[in-house]
N, C-alpha and C positions, 0 to 999 in steps of 0.2 A: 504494500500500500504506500512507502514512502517514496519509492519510485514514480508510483503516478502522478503525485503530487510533486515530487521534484519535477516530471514532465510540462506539471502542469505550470508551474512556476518559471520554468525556461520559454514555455512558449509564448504565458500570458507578457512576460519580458520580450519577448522575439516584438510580438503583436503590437504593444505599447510605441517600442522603439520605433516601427514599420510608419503607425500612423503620426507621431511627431513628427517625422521624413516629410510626410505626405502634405501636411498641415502649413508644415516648413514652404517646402516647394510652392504648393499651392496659394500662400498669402504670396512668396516674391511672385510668380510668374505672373497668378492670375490680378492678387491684388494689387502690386507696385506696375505692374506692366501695363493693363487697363483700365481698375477701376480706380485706382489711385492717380492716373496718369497726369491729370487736370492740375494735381494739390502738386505734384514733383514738377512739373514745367518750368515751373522758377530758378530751379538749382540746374547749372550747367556743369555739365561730365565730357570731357573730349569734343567739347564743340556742340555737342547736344542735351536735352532735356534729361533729367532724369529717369524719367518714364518711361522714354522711349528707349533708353541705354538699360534698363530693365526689361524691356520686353526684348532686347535685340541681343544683347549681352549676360547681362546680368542674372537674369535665371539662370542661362548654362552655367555660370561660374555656381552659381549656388547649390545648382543641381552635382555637380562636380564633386564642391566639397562635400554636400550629402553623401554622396557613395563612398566616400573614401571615411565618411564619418561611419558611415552600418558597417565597413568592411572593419574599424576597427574593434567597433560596441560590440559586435557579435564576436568577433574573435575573444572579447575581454569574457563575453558572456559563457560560452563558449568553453574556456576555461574555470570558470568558476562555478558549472555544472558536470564539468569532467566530462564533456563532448567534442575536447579540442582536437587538433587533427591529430596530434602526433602522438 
């Protein structure tokens, strides 16, 4: 029985971390890229708006650093449920 509950404690941790990603992404891409765009216009980045260096830029980078952030949470997780690779 305590296996299952350590499963359960690994995954509901996997799940958590997944949707903070998701939440993450989704406020820069969708919220600074379009629906924020109006309110960042003001502030200039490389010659252009903010907004628009959010939707054209800035999400990839943010997306970016998200996956290199799960690739390290999960490995940290990973080992501290003794599921790591090695």
């Amino acid at each position: 029985m305590a296996d299952n509950s350590s499963n359960n404690a690994y995954w509901a941790a996997n799940v958590r971390i997944i949707l903070w990603s998701l939440v993450l992404w989704a406020i820069v891409s969708f919220g600074f890229g379009i629906l924020l765009r109006p309110l960042l216009s003001g502030i200039s980045v490389g010659g252009t708006d903010l907004g628009f260096w959010f939707a054209q830029q800035g999400s990839i980078l943010v997306f970016l650093g998200i996956i290199f952030f799960y690739a390290w949470r999960m490995n940290k997780l990973d080992a501290e449920h003794g599921v790591d690779e090695q």
